[in-house]
N, C-alpha and C positions, 0 to 999 in steps of 0.2 A: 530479187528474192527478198521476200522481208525477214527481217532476222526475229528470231526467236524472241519471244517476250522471258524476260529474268520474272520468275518466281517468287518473292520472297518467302525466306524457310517460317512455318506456322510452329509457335514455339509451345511444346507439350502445356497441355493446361494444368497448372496447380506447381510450374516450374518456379515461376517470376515469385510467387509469395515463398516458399521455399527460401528462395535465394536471395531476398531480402530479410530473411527471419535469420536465416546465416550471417546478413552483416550485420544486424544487428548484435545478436549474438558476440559475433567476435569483437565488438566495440567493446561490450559491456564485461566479457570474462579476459578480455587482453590490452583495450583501452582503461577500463573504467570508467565507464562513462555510465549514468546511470540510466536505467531502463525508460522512466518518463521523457527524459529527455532524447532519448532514439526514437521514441515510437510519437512524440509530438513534433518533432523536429525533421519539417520535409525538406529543409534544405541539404541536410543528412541524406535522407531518402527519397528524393523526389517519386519514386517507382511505388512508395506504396501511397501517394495521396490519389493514382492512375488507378491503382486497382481496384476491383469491382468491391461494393461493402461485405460481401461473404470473405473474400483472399484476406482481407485487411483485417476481418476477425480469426480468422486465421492462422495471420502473421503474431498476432496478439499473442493466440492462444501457445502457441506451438513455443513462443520464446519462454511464458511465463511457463510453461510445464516444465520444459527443461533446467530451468534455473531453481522452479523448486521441486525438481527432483533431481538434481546433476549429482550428491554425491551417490544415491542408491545407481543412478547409471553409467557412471564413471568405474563404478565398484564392480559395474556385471558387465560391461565392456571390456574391462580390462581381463576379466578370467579368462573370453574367448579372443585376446590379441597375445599370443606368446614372445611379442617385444616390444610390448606396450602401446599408443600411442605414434607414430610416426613423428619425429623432431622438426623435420623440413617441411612437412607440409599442415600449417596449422587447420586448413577445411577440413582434412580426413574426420578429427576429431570432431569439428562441428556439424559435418555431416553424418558421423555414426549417431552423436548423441539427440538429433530431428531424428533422424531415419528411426533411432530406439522408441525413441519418446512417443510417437504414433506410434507403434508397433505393441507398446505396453500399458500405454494410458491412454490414448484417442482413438476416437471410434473411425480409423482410419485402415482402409486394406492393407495389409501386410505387402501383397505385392506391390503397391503404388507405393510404398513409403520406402521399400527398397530400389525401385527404378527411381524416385527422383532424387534418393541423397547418393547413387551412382551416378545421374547427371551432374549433380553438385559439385562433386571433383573431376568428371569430364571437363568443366567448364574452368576449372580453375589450373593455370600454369604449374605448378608446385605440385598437385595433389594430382594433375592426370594419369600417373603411372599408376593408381592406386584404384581402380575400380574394381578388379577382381577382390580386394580384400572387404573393402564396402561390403560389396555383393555376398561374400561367404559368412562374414560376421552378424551382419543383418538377418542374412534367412536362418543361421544361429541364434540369434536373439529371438525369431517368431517363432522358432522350436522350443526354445529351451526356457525363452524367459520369462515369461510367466510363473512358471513355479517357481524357479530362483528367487524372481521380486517376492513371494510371497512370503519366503524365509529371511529378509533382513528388515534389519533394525528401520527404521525411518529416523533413527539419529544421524545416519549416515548423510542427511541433507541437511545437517544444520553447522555450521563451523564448527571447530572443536573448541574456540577460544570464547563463543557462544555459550556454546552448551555447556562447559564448566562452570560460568556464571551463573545460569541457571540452575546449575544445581548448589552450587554455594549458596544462594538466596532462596532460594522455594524448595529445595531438597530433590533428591534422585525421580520422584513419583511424578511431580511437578513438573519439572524439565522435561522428563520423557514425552508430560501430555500433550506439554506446548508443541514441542517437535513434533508429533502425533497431528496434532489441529492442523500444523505449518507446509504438513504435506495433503493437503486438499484447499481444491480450487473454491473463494469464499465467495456468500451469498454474497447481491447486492441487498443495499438496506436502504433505506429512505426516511427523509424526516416529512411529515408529513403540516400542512397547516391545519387542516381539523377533517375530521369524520375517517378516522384510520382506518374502522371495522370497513368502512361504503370502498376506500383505498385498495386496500387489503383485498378484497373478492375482486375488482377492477385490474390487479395485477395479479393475480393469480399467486400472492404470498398469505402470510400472517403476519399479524399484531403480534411484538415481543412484550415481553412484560413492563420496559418501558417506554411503549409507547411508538416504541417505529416500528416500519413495517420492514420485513424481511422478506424476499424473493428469489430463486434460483434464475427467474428468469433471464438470457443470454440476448446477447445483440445490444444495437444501438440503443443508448438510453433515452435518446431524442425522442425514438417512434415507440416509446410509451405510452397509455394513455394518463393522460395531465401532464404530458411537461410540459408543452404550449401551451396550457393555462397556468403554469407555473403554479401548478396546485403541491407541487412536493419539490425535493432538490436530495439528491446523492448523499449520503453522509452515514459514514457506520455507527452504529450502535452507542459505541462507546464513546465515539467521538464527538457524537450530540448530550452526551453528560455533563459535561464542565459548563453549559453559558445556564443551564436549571439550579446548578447548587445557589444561584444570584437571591433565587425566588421571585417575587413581583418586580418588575423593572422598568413598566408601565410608567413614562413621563422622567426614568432617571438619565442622567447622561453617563455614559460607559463606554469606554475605550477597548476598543478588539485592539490589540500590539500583536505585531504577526501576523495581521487579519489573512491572509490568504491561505487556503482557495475558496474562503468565505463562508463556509455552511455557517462556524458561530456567530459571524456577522449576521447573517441571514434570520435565526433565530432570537437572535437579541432584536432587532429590529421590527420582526415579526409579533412578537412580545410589548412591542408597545416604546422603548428605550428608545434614546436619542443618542444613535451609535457614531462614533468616529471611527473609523477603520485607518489602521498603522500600518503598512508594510512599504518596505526600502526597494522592493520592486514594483514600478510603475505598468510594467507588461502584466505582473499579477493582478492589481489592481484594476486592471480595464475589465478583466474574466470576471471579479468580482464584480464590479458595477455591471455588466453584462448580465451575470445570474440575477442580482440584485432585481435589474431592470424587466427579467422573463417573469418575477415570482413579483412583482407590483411594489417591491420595494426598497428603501432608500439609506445612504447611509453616507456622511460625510470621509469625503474619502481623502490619507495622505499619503506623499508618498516619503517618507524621511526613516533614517535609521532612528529603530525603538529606544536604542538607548542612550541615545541624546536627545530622542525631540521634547521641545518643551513644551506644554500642552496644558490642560486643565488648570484646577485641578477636576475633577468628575468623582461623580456619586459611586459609580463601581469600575476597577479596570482588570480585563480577562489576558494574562498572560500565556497564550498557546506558542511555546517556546522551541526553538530549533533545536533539534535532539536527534539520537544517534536512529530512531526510529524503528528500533526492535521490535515495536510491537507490532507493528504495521509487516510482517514478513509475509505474511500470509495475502497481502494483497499487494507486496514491491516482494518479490523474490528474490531482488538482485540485493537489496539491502547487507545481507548477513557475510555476503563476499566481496564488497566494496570498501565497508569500513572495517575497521580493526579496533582493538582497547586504546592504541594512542592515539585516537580520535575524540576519545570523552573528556581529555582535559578539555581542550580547547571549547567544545560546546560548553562543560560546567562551565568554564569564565565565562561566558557570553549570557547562559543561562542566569549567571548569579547580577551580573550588570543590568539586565530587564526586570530581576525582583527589586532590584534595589529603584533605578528607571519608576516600577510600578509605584510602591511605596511612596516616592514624591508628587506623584500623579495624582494620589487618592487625596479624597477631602476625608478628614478628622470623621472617625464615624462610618467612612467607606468601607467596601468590600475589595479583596484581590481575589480572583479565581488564579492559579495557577496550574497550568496542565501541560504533561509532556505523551507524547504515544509512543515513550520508551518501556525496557521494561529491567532498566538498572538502577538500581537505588539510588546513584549518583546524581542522576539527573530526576529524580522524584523525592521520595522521601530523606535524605538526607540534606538534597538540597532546601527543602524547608527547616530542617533542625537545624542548619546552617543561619539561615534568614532570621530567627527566631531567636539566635545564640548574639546576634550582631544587631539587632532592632529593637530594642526594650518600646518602643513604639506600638509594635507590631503582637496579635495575639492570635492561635488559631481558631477558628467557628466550627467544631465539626459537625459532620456532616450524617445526621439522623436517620435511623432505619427505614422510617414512614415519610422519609423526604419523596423520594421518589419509588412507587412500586417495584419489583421487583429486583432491586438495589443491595438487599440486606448482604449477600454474601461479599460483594465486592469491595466491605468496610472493612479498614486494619482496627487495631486495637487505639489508636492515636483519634480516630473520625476522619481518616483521610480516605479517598475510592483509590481501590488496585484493580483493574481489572484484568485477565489474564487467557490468551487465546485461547483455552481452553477452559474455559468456563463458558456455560450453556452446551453441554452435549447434547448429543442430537441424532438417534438413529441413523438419520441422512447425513452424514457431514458435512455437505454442501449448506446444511440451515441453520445448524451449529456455529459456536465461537463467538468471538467479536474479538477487535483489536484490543493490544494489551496497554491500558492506558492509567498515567495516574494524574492525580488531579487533590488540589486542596484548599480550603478555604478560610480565608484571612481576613481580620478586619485591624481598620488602622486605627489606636486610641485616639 
C-alpha cells in the first residue's frame, strides 16, 4: 500500500506580511530599535526580502500607519477593552492596533483585517487564549470607529513631551498644525537635474515653488520613469534648501560633513563643485557613491569622524548635522517615541563640535551652511547664537527673500530658513507640508 502523501498546510495569503509587520512593530515600540533599521535590515527579517513587492509595501505601509497614528488608536482601543491591554501577552496589543489600523485608515476589508490579526495571536504562544477578544474588539472598531476617530484631537499621536515644545516655541496654533500635517501619509518629492515642468507631467506630480517636484505616487521608487537614467534622486523639499543657500559653486571645493544618504552631495556635485563627502559610516558611504554613480556623478568620498578629520581648508563647508530629527516625523513615525528631551544634550555637544570642525575647515572668505531637520531651537537657532557668541571670526550671511522662489515665508527675523511641516497646506494632504527643517548661513572673516 503506498502511504499517503503529507500535504503541506498553504498558509492564508496576506498572513506572512502581517506577521512580520508585527515583529517589526514590537521591535521598535518595545525594543527600540528604530523603524529604518527593521525594515532595511533582512537579517532581522529574512521573510520580508521573500515576499512578493506588493506584501513588502505592505508591510511598510501598515507599520508606518500605526506608529503615526498609535496614540489616536491606543485611545479608542482602550474604550472598547474594559481591563485594558492584556500584561502577558504583548501580540494582543500589536495585533488589535494592525487589525485597527486597516480597519480605520486602509483601504483594507474589515473582515480580512479582523481574521488575520486573530491569526496573529493564534499563532503566538502567550496571546492564544485571546482570540475571541481580537475578534469582538475589532468588529467593535469596524462599527464604531470611524465616528469615534473623527471626534479626537490628532495631538493624541504626538508625545506629550513633544508637543509642549511645540507649543513653548511656535505657540498653541502652531503645534496643533504640525501634529495636524504629522498624522498623514507624506508625498514623495524629488530633486530633479533640469526640465522639472517635462519631470513633473512624467510622474504624474507638480513643480513646488522651489523647484522640486512633488508626487503622491506609491510603490517602488526604482520602477519610475528616470531613475535608470538617474535623471532625479528622492529628497524632500526642504531638505534640498541648505546645499542653494551656497549659490554658484561651479569649480569651488565644498565639504558635505555628514554627507549621508547624499542627496546634498548629489546637488553640490550636480552644481558644478568639487565635493568631498564626510561620513564615519563606510556602509553609508557605498549608497552614496551607488546613487552618486546611477545620477552620472562624482564625489571624493571619506570615511572618518567629522569632528576630527583634518581636511582642507575648502571654499564652502555644508554641516547636515545629527539631530533629534523632529522634523522629519511625518516621514520616520517612530521618531517622536524613540527619543526623549535627554537626548538633546548629547546631540547639541556633538552638533556644537562639527560647527566648530567646520569653522577650521573653511578658508578666510568661505561659506558654512549649517542644517538640522530638527525642529528645537537647540539644535537650530540657538545653536548658531551660540557659534557666534564664541567665534568673533565667524559672521552670519542671511539669507534673502528673492534667494530662492518661493522661500519668503520660511525666513525668521535674523535671515535664517525655518521651515515647518505645516507649511504649504494643501487641499490633499498627501501634497501638502514638507519637513521641518532649519538651516543658516555663515561666512568665515
Amino acid at each position: 500500500m503506498t502511504p499517503a502523501r503529507r500535504i503541506a498546510p498553504v498558509e492564508v495569503p496576506g498572513l506572512a506580511a502581517r506577521r512580520i509587520a508585527a515583529d517589526i512593530l514590537d521591535n521598535v515600540l518595545r525594543r527600540h530599535r528604530p523603524l529604518d533599521a527593521e525594515l532595511d535590515g533582512a537579517e532581522q527579517h529574512p521573510g520580508l526580502v521573500a515576499l512578493a513587492d506588493r506584501d513588502r509595501a505592505l508591510v511598510r505601509k501598515l507599520v508606518a500607519t500605526v506608529l503615526r497614528r498609535i496614540g489616536t488608536l491606543r485611545h479608542l482601543l482602550g474604550k472598547f477593552l474594559e481591563s485594558g491591554f492584556p500584561k502577558d501577552a504583548p501580540r494582543v496589543e500589536t495585533a488589535l492596533l494592525i487589525g485597527a489600523a486597516q480597519i480605520l485608515f486602509l483601504d483594507v476589508p474589515d473582515h480580512a483585517a479582523v481574521d488575520l490579526s486573530v491569526r496573529l495571536v493564534q499563532a503566538d504562544r502567550r496571546a492564544a487564549k485571546y482570540p475571541g477578544l481580537i475578534n469582538a474588539v475589532l468588529r467593535r472598531a469596524a462599527r464604531e470607529g470611524k465616528d469615534l476617530v473623527a471626534t479626537l484631537d490628532p495631538v493624541l499621536d504626538t508625545p506629550q513631551w513633544l508637543f509642549a515644545r511645540w507649543q513653548t516655541n511656535y505657540g498653541l496654533e502652531a503645534a496643533r498644525a504640525i501634529a495636524l500635517a504629522h498624522s498623514h501619509e507624506p508625498p514623495l518629492d524629488l530633486t530633479v537635474k533640469a526640465d522639472p515642468e517635462s519631470w513633473a507631467q512624467r510622474l504624474r506630480g507638480r513643480v513646488l515653488p522651489t523647484g522640486s517636484i512633488r508626487t503622491a505616487t506609491q510603490g517602488q521608487v526604482a520602477l519610475l520613469p528616470g531613475y535608470h537614467e538617474g535623471a532625479w534622486w528622492v529628497q524632500d523639499a526642504a531638505a534640498a534648501l541648505p546645499a542653494r543657500l551656497f549659490g554658484d559653486v561651479a569649480g569651488k571645493s565644498v565639504a558635505d560633513l555628514c554627507a549621508a544618504p547624499g542627496g546634498k552631495t548629489a546637488q553640490l556635485a550636480h552644481a558644478g563643485a568639487r565635493v568631498t563627502a564626510v561620513d564615519r559610516s563606510t556602509n553609508r558611504l557605498v549608497r552614496v557613491r551607488d546613487n552618486l554613480m546611477r545620477l552620472g556623478l562624482s564625489a571624493h568620498m571619506v570615511a572618518a569622524d567629522a569632528t576630527e578629520w583634518q581636511g582642507g581648508p575648502f571654499d564652502a563647508v555644508l554641516v547636515d548635522a545629527p539631530c533629534s530629527s523632529t522634523g522629519t516625523i511625518r516621514r520616520h513615525p517612530d521618531v517622536g517615541w524613540l527619543k526623549s528631551e535627554a537626548d538633546l544634550a548629547q546631540l547639541i555637544g556633538l552638533q556644537h563640535r562639527l560647527l566648530d570642525r567646520a569653522v577650521a575647515l573653511t578658508k578666510p572668505g568661505g561659506q558654512i551652511i549649517y542644517c538640522v531637520c530638527s525642529l528645537e531651537p537647540e539644535e537650530g537657532e540657538q545653536q548658531i547664537e551660540a557659534l557666534l557668541a564664541r567665534e568673533p571670526g565667524i559672521r552670519r550671511r542671511p539669507i534673502g527673500q528673492d534667494e530662492i522662489p518661493g522661500t519668503a515665508e520660511f525666513l525668521n527675523a535674523t535671515g535664517d530658513l525655518r521651515t515647518l511641516p505645516s507649511h504649504w497646506p494643501d487641499l490633499d494632504p498627501r501634497m501638502g507640508g514638507l519637513d521641518g527643517f532649519f538651516a543658516a548661513r555663515l561666512e568665515r572673516i
